[in-house]
N, C-alpha and C positions, 0 to 999 in steps of 0.2 A: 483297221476296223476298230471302231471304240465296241467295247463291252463294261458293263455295267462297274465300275470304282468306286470311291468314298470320294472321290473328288467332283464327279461329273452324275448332274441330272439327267443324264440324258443316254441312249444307246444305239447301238446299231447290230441289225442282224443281216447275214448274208446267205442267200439260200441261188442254188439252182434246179432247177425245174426242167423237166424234158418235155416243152411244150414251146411254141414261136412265140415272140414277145406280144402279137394280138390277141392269143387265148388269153394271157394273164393279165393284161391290159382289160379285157371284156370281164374278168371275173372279178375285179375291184369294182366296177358299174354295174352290173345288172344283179340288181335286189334277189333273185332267184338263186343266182350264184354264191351271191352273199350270206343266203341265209343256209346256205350248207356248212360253210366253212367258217366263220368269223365268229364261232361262240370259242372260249377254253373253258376246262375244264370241268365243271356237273353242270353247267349253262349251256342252252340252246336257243337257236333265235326264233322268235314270236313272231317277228314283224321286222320291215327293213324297207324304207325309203329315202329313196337316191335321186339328185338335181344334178346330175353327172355335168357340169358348166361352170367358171370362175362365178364364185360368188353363190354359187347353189349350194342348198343343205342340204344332209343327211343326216338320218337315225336307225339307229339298231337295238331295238328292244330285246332285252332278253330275262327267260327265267330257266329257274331249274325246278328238279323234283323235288327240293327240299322245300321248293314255296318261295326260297327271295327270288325277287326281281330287280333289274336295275335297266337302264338305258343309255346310251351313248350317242353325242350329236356334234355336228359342226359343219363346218362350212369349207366348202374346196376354196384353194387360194391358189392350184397351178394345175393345170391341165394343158398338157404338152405331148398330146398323143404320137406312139404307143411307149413313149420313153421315161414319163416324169408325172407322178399327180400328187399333189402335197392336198393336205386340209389342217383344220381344227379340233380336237376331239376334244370332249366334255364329259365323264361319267358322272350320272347321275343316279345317288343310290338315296333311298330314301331315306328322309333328314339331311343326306349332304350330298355336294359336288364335287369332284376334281378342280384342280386351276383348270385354267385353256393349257391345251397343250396344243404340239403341232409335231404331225408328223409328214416324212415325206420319202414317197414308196420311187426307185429307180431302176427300170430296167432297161437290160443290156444284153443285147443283141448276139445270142455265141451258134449262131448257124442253125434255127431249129431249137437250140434251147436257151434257155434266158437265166441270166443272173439278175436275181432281185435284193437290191439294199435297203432295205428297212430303217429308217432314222426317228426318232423319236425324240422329241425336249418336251422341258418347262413342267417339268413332277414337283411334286412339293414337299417329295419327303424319298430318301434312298430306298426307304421299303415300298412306297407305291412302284418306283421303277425297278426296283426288284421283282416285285409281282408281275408289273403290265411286261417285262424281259420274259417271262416265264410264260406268261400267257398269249406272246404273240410269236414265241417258240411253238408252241400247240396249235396255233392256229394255223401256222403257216407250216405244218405237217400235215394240218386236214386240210389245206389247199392243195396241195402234193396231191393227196389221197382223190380229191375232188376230179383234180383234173386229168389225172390217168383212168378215174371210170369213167369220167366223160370223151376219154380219148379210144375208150372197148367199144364203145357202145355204135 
């Protein structure tokens, strides 16, 4: 599993979920889904539209209580249902953008519950992927969270 060095732009997080690999597959795609879980930190999502198809774009707008706002967009480049979905991400904050980065989500099949790999490139600086490490640690603990209320209910 790579985690975050001085040597490498790039990371990987590994999580399992007590949930079958089409719940977590469905909650990558569907904007409703998305806009529970995919903020960190004092950010929440505004808005969130998804072209779930090679070549389709999405965005996620988000602000918080403090007043900033920023947004996030790109383009899927693999969709390989329910195992593989890679895209483009882009943050944009006002005055500036990220590089393209690319990340690319795997899961795996363990009987009922899924292992997901989270991959990450192409930062441009060790402190942005130190950040976006941090922050998609949090996000994918309110994915957790998302999907066991949605699994009470």
């Amino acid at each position: 599993m790579l985690k975050p060095n001085e040597k490498l732009l790039e990371f990987e997080l590994t999580r399992v979920f007590d949930a079958p690999r089409a719940r977590l597959w469905e909650n990558w795609l569907d904007p409703d889904a998305v806009a529970d879980w995919f903020a960190a930190g004092e950010y929440r999502v505004i808005g969130a539209r998804i072209d779930p198809r090679v070549g389709g774009r999405w965005r996620v707008d988000f602000a918080s209580d403090a007043g900033g706002t920023y947004y996030e967009h790109g383009t899927f480049t693999e969709l390989d249902e329910p195992e593989r979905l890679g895209f483009t991400m882009i943050q944009t904050f006002p005055g500036n953008s990220s590089p393209e980065m690319q990340v690319t989500v795997t899961l795996r099949d363990l009987g009922g519950r899924t292992e997901l790999t989270f991959h990450q490139s192409g930062f441009g600086s060790l402190a942005h992927r130190d950040g976006m490490y941090d922050g998609w640690g949090e996000c994918l603990d309110k994915l957790a969270a998302h999907i066991a209320q949605r699994s009470t209910k």
